[in-house]
DRENMARNU-461357 format. One record per residue: residue in one letter; x, y, z of N, C-alpha, C in turn. Coordinates in steps of 0.2 Angstrom, whole numbers. Example, Ala and Ser with C-alpha at 12.3 -4.5 7.8 and 13.67 -1.06 7.14 Angstrom:
+---------+-------+--------+-------+--------+---------+-------+-------+--------+-------+
| residuo | neast | nnorth |   nup | caeast | canorth |  caup | ceast | cnorth |   cup |
+---------+-------+--------+-------+--------+---------+-------+-------+--------+-------+
|       A |    66 |    -28 |    39 |     62 |     -22 |    39 |    66 |    -16 |    39 |
|       S |    64 |    -11 |    35 |     68 |      -5 |    36 |    64 |      0 |    39 |
+---------+-------+--------+-------+--------+---------+-------+-------+--------+-------+
# end
This chain:
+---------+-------+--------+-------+--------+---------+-------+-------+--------+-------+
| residuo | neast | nnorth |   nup | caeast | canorth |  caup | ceast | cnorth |   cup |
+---------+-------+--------+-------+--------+---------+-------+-------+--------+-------+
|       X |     4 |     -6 |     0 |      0 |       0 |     0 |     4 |      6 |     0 |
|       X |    10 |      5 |     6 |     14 |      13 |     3 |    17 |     15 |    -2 |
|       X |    19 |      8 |    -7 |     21 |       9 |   -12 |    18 |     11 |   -16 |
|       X |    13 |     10 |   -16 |      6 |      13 |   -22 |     5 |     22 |   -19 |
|       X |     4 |     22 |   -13 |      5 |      30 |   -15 |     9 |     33 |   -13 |
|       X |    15 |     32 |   -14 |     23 |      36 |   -15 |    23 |     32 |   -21 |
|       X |    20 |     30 |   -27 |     20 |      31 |   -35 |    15 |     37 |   -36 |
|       X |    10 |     36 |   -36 |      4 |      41 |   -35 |     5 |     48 |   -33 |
|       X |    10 |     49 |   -29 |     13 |      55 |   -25 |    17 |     56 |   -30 |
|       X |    22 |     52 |   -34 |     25 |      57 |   -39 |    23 |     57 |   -45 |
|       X |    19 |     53 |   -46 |     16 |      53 |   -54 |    14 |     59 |   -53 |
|       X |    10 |     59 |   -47 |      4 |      65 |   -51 |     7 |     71 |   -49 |
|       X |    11 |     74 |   -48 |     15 |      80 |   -47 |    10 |     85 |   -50 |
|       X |     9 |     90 |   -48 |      5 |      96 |   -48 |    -2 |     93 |   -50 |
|       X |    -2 |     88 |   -52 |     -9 |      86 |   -52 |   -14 |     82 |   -47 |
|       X |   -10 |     85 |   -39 |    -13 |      77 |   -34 |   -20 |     79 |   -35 |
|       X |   -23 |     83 |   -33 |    -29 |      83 |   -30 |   -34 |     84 |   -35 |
|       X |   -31 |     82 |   -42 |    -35 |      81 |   -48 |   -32 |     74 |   -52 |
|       X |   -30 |     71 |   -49 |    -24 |      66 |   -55 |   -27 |     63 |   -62 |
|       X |   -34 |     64 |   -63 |    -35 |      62 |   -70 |   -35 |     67 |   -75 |
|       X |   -34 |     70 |   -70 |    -30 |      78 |   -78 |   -23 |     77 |   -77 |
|       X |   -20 |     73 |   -74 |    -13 |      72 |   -73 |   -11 |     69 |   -83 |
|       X |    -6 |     72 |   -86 |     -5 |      69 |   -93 |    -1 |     63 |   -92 |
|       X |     2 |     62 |   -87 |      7 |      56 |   -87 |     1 |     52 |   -85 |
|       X |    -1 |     50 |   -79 |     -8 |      46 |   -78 |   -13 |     46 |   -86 |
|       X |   -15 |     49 |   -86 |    -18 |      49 |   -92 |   -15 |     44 |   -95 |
|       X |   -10 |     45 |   -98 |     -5 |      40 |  -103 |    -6 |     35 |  -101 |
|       X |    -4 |     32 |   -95 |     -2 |      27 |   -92 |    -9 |     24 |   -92 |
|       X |   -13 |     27 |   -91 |    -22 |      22 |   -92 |   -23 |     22 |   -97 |
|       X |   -24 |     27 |  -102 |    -21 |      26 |  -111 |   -20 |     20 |  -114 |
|       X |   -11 |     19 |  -111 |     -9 |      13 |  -115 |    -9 |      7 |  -111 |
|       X |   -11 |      6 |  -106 |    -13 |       2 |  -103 |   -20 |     -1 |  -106 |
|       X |   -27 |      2 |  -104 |    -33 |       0 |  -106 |   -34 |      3 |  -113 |
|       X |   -32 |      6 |  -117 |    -35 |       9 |  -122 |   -40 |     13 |  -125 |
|       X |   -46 |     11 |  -128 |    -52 |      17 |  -126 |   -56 |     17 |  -121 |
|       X |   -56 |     11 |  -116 |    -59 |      12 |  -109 |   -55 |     17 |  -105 |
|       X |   -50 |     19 |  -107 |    -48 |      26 |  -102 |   -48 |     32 |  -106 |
|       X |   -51 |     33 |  -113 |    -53 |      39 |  -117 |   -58 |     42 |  -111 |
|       X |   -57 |     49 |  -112 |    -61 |      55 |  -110 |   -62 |     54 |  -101 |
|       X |   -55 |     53 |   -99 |    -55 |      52 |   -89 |   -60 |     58 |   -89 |
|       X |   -64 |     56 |   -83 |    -68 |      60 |   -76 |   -65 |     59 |   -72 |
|       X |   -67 |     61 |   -66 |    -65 |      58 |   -60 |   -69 |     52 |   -60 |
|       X |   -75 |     52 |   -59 |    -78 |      45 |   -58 |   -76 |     40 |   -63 |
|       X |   -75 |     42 |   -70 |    -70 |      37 |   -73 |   -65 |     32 |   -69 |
|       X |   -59 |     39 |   -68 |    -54 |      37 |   -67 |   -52 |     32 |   -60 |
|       X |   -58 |     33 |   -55 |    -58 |      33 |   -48 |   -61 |     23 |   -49 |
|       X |   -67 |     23 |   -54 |    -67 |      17 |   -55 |   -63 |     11 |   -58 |
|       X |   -62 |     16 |   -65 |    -54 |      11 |   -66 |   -50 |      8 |   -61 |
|       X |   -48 |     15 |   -56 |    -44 |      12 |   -53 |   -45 |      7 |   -48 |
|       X |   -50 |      8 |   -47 |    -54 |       2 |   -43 |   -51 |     -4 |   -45 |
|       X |   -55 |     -5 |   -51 |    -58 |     -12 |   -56 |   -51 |    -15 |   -56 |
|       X |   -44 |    -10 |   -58 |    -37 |     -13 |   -60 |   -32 |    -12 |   -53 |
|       X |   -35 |    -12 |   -49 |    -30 |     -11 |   -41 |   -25 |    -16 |   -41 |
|       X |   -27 |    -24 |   -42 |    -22 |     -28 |   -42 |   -17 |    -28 |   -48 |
|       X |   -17 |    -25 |   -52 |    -15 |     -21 |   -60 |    -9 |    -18 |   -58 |
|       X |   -12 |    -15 |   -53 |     -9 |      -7 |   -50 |    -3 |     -8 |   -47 |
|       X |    -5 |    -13 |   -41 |     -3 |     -15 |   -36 |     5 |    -20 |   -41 |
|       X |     3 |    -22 |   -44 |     10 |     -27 |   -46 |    15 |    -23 |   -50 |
|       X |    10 |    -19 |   -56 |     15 |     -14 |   -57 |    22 |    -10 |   -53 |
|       X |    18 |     -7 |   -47 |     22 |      -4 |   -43 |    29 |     -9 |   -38 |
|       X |    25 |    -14 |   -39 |     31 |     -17 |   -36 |    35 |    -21 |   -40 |
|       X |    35 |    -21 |   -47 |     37 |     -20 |   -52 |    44 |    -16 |   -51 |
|       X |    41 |     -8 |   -52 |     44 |      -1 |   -49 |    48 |      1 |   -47 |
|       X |    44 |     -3 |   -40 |     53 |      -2 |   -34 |    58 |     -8 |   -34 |
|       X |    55 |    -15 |   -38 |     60 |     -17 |   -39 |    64 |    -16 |   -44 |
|       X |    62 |    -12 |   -47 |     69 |     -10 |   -54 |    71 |     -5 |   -52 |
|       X |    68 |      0 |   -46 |     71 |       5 |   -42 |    77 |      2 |   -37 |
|       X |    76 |     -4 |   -34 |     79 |      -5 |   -29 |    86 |     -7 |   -34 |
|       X |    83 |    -11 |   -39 |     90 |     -13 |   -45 |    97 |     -7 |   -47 |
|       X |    93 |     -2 |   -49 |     97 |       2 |   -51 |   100 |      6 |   -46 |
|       X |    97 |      6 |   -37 |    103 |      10 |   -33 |   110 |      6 |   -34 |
|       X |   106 |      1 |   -32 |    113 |      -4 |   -31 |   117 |     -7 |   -35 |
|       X |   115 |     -4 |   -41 |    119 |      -4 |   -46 |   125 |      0 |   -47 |
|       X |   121 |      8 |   -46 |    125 |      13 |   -46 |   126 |     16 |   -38 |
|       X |   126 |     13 |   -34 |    131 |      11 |   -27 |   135 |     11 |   -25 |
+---------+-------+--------+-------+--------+---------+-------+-------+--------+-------+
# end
């Protein structure tokens, strides 16, 4: 759970308190679903994110495992 929102915390950069007008989010729902995330709302996006949590949730830990590869790489 904390890694899902310390990604959400930097993805949506100027965008928290609206993230579906977020353009990197946007994309990321984009090329992820394809027309099911054409023309986000909030209630769009809020359900998406719902529907695809477990989606969500492995991407990020996806994330920081490639985060955690490259400290220790250049360590």
């Amino acid at each position: 759970m904390f890694k899902t929102l310390s990604y959400y915390w930097n993805a949506a950069r100027g965008y928290r308190l609206k993230p579906w007008k977020s353009p990197y989010l946007r994309w990321r729902f984009e090329t992820f679903l394809g027309k099911e995330a054409a023309n986000l709302t909030a209630r769009k996006f809020l359900q998406l994110a719902w529907k695809y949590r477990d989606h969500m949730e492995r991407f990020v830990d996806w994330a920081a495992e490639r985060r955690r590869f490259q400290h220790r790489r250049h360590a």
